[in-house]
N, C-alpha and C positions, 0 to 999 in steps of 0.2 A: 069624401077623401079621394086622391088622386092616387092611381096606385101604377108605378113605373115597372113592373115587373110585366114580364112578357107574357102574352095572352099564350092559353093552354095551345089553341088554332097554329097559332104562328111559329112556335116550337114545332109542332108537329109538322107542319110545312118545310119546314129547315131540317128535322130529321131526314123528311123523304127524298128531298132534295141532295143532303149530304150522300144520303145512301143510295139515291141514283146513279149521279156521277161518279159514285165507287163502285158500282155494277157495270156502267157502260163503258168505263174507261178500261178494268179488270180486263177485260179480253188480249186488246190492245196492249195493255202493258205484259200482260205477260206473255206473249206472242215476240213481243220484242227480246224478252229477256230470257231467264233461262226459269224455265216452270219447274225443275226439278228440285233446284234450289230453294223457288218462290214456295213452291208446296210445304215443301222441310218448314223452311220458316213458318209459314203458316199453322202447320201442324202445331210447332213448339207453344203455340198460346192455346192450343186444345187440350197439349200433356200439360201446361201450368194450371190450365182450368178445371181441369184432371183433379190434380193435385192438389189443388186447393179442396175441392169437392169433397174428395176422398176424406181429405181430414176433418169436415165437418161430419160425413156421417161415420165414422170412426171414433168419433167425440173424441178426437186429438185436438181440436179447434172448434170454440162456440159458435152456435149459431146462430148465424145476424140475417136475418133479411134480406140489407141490402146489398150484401157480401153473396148469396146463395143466387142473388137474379141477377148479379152483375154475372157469377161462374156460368150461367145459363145461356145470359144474353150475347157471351161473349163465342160459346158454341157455336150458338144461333147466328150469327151473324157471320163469323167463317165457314157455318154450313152453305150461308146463303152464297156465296163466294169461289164455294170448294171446287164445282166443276167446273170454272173456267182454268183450273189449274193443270190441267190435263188435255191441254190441247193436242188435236194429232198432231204425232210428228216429236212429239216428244214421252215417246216410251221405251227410246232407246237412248244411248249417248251419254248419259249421267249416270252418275249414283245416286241410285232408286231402289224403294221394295215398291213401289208400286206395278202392281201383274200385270202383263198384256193382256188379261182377260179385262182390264178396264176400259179398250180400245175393243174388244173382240166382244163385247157385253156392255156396251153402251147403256142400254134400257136397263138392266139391271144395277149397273154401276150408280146412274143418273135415282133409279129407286130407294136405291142403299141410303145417298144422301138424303133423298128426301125426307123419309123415313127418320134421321140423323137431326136434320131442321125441325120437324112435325114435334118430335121428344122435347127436345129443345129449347121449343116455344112457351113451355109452361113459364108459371111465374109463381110459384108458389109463396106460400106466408109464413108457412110455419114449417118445423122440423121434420114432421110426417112427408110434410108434401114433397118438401125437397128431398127427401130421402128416394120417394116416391119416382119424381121427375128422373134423380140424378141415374138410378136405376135403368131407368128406362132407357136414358142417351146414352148412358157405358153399354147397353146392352147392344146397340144398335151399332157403336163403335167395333166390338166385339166382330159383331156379326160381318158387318163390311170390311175387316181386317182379315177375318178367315178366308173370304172371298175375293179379297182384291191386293191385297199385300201379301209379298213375298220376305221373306228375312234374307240377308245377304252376310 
């Protein structure tokens, strides 16, 4: 039998490929534009995935699988993103809670995220896990929020 569906390989090729060029271009684009902005917006699918999150382990909303890795995936993937969003040069001039200690604590800041990514990365199966995972990324949120965000 002839099967037209795409090899697992070639998928994967075309993810890393799409996710490259979303990485290298990232700098550039937001260098051009205005990062205080790009960030906010960015942030806003972190509080939706938040949000979502929260209500499956709240049992306000069941949970589905592949509802719980897309919340995760979707972290993860703007974790991987997040520090080109704070280029120098932009920690003044806008409306921001982002602290100047993120420019003045680089290493630490660049840690936070990572830290932020690593959580992230899970993919759990079941309710436990994700309970498990989602714990761990709001914790890290938490934690880089106290340290690096200002309220205005």
């Amino acid at each position: 039998m002839i099967s037209f569906a795409p090899s697992t390989s070639i998928l994967k090729r075309l993810a890393l490929a799409t996710f490259s060029i979303a990485v290298l271009a990232s700098p550039t684009a937001i260098a051009a534009g205005d990062p205080a902005a790009e960030r906010q917006k960015i942030m806003s699918h972190v509080g939706a995935a938040t949000g979502a999150g929260a209500a499956i382990v709240k049992g306000e909303a069941p949970f589905e699988v592949v509802k719980a890795q897309l919340i995760l995936r979707t972290m993860n993937s703007v974790g991987h993103g997040f520090a080109y969003m704070f280029p120098e040069g932009s920690e003044t001039g806008a409306k921001t809670e982002a602290s100047p200690k993120i420019w003045e604590d680089r290493a630490g800041f660049d840690a936070e995220v990572n830290k932020f990514i690593e959580a992230s990365a899970v993919l759990p199966t079941d309710l436990d896990g994700f309970k498990a995972a989602f714990g761990a990324v709001t914790a890290t949120c938490g934690s880089c929020h106290r340290a690096y965000r200002v309220k205005n």
